[in-house]
C-alpha positions as CSV (number, residue, x, y, z in Angstrom):
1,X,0.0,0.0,0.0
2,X,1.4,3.3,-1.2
3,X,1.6,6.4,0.9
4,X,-0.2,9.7,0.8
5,X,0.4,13.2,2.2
6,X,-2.2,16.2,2.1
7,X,-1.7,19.1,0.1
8,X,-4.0,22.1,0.5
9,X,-5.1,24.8,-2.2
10,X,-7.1,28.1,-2.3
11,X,-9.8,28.5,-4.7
12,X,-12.1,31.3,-5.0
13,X,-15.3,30.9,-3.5
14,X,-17.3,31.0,-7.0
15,X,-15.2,28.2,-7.7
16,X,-16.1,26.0,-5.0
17,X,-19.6,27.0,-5.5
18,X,-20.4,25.9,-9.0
19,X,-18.3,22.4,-7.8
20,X,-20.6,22.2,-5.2
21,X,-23.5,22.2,-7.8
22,X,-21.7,19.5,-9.3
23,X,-22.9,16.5,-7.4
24,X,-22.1,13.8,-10.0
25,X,-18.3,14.5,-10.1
26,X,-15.8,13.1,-7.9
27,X,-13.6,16.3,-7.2
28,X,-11.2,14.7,-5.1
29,X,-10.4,11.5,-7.8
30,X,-10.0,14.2,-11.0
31,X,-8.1,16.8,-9.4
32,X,-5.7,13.9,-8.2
33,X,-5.6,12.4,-11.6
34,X,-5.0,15.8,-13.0
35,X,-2.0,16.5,-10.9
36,X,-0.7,13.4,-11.7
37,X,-0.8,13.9,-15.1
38,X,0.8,17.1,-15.0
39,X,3.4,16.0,-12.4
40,X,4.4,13.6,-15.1
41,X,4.0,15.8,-18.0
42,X,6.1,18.2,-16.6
43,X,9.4,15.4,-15.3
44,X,9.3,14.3,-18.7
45,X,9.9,18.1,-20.0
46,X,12.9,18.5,-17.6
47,X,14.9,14.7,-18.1
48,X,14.0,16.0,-22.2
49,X,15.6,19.0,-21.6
50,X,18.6,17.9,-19.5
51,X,18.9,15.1,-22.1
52,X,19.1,18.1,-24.9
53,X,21.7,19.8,-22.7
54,X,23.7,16.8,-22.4
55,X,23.4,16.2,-25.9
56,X,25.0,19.5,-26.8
57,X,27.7,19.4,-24.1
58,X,28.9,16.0,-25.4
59,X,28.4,16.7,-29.7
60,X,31.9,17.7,-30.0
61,X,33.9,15.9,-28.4
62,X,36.5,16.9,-31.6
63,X,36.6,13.3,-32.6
64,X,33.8,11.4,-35.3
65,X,31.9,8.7,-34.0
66,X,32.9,6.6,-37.2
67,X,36.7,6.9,-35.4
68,X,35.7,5.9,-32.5
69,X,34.0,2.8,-33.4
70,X,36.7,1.8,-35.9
71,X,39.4,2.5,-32.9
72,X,36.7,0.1,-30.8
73,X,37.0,-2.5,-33.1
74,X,40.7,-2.6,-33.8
75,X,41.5,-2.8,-30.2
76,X,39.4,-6.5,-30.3
């Protein structure tokens, strides 16, 4: 069984109103499932962009990858 922790939000009052109105949705399952979501969405933006800056810091190295893997294979 996983564990959970409780974080609060402020939403104006109109808000909370017309959710109120809302009997037939279950508030507490979306807005978890949307946070997931985005919690996801937005790791997978940052490892992309570390990955990109990696990328860049490592594409000139000053030696072709060709040479490299000719070099790998002679040393066999």
């Amino acid at each position: 069984m996983s564990t959970s922790s409780v974080y609060t939000i402020r939403i104006p009052t109109a808000i909370r109103q017309m959710m109120d109105e809302m009997k037939d949705v279950n508030w507490q399952s979306d807005i978890r499932h949307s946070i997931e979501e985005l919690v996801k969405e937005k790791r997978r933006q940052k490892l992309l962009a570390d990955g990109r800056e990696l990328r860049k810091q490592t594409r000139n190295i000053g030696v072709s990858a060709s040479d490299l893997i000719r070099e790998d294979r002679d040393a066999r």
